[in-house]
C-alpha positions in Angstrom: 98.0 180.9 40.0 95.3 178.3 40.2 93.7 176.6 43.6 93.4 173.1 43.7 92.1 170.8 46.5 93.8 167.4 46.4 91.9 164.2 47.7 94.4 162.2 49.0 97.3 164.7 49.8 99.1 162.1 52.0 99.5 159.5 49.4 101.8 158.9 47.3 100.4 160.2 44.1 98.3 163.1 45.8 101.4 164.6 47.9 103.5 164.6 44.7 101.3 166.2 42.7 100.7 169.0 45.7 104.4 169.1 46.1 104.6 170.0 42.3 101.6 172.8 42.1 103.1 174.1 44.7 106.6 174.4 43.8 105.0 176.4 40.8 103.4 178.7 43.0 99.7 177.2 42.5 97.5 177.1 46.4 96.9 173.9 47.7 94.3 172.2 49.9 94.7 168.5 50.6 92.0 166.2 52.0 92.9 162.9 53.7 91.2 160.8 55.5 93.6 160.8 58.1 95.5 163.7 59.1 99.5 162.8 58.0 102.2 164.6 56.6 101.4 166.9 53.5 103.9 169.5 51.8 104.5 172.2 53.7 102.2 174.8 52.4 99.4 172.4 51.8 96.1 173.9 53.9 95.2 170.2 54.8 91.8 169.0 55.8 90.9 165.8 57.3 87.6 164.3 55.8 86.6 161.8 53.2 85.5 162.2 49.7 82.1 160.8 50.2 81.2 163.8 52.5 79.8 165.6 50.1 79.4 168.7 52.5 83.1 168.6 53.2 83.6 167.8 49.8 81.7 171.3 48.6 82.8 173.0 51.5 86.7 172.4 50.6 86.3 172.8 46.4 84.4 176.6 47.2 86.3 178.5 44.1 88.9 175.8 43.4 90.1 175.9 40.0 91.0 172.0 39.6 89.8 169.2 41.9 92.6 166.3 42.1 91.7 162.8 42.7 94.2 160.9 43.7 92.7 157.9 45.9 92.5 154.0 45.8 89.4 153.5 43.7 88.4 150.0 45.8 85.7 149.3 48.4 87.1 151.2 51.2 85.0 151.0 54.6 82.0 149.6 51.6 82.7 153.0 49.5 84.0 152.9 46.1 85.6 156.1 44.5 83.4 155.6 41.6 80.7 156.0 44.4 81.5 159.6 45.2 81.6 160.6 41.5 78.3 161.9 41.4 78.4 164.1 43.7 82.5 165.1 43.0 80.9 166.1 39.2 78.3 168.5 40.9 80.1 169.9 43.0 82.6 170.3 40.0 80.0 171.9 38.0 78.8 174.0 40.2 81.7 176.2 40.9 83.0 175.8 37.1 85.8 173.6 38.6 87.9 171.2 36.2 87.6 167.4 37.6 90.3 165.0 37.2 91.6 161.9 38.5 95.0 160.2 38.7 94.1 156.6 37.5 95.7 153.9 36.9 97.8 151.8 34.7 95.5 148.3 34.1 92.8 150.1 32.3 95.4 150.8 29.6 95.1 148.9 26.2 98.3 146.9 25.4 97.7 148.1 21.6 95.8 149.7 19.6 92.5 147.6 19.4 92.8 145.8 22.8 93.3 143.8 25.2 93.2 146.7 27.8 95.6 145.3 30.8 93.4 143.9 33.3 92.3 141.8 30.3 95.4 140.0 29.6 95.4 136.2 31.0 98.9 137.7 32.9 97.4 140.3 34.7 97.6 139.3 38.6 94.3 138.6 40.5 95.1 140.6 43.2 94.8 143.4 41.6 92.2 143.0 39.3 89.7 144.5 41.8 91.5 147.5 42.0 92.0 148.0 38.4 88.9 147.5 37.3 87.2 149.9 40.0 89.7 152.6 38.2 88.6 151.7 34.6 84.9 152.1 36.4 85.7 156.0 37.2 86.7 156.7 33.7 83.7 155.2 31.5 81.2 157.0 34.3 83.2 160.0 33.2 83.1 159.5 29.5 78.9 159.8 29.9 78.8 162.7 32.2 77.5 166.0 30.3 79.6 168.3 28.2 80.1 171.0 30.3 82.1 169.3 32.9 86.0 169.4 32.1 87.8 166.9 33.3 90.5 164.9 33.0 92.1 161.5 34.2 95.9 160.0 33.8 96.9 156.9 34.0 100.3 156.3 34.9 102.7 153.8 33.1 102.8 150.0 34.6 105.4 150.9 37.0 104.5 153.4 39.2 104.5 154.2 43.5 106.9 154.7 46.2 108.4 151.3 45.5 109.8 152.9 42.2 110.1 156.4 42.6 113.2 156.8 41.0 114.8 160.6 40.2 113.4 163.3 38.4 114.3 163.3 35.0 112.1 166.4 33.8 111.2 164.2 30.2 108.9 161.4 29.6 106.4 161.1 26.8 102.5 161.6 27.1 100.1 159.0 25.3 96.7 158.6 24.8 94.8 154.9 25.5 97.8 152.9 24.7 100.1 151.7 27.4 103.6 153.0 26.7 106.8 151.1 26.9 110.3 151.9 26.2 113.0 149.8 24.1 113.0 147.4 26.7 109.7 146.9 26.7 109.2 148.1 30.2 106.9 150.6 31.0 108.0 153.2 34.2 107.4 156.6 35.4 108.7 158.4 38.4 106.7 160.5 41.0 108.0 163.6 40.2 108.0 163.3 36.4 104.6 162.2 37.2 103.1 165.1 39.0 105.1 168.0 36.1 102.9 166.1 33.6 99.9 166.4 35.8 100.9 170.3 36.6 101.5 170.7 32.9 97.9 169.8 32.3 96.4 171.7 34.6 98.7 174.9 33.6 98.0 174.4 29.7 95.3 172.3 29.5 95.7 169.9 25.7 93.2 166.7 27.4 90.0 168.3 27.8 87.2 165.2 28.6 89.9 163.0 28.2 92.3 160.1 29.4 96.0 160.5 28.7 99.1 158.5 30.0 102.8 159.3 31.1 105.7 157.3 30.5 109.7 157.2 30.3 
């Protein structure tokens, strides 16, 4: 059984995920900002990621710290803001660090564009993305003896898609995955086993990895 703490356990992505660890018998903290509805079971903490005295105070002999927050200027903090002190914290008590990302800083093929780059992307959501793709190049430089790992989900992903638990999908690498159709989707649940899986047998050490239909 690991412990995790999960930043962002009311959120969409962060309360799957905890749903998930602890369906498989894992302990779970989550943090949010504001207190809301987590799992039941979830030891849930009100505080922000940018405490970093809550911050150490919460990941005390966690086995896995979870990221699973908007990665924009919030109140004039970015996620990619906390990461420094997330990594020592992470280091410190031998933790693995990981992040759920997201889908823009995907390339469309091998070589490039990644996402955000393509003329199509929207505007609106460019800030967002590129905040995310921020998080994972500061984690690409940070020493080697911090684990982590971040997932990007496919293009379609939230509550606005959830969709039902299929228990398959596919797992790539830096390559946004579609299907026949060309459309690329993933459900919460599926989501969060892929996440669990990594964290139970971990095959993306200092790496990015995606999850698709």
């Amino acid at each position: 059984m690991a412990k995790l703490v999960v930043f962002g356990a009311t959120g969409y992505a962060g309360g799957k995920i905890g749903a998930e660890a602890l369906r498989r018998g894992h302990e779970v903290a989550g943090v949010a900002r504001n207190a809301g509805s987590v799992p039941e079971g979830v030891d849930e903490r009100q505080g922000s990621l940018h405490d970093e005295e809550l911050v150490a105070q919460v990941a005390k002999d966690a086995d896995v710290i979870v990221v699973a927050t908007p990665a924009r200027a919030i109140d004039g903090k970015k996620l990619i803001d906390a990461v420094p002190g997330l990594v020592r914290v992470a280091r410190e008590n031998g933790a693995r660090l990981s992040f759920v990302g997201g889908a823009a800083s995907l390339l469309v093929a091998e070589g490039g564009p990644r996402l955000f780059d393509t003329p199509e992307f929207p505007d609106e959501y460019k800030d967002e993305a590129g905040s995310h793709a921020e998080v994972l190049s500061l984690l690409r430089e940070q020493p080697e003896d911090l684990d982590w790992f971040y997932v990007s989900p496919a293009a379609e992903f939230g509550a606005w898609t959830a969709g039902e638990r299929k228990g398959e999908f596919r797992i790539g690498g830096d390559v946004l995955l579609t299907d026949e159709n060309g459309k690329s989707h993933i459900g919460g649940d599926d989501f969060a086993t892929a996440y669990v899986d990594e964290i139970e047998q971990p095959k993306h050490r200092r790496a990015r990895f995606t999850v698709a239909y």
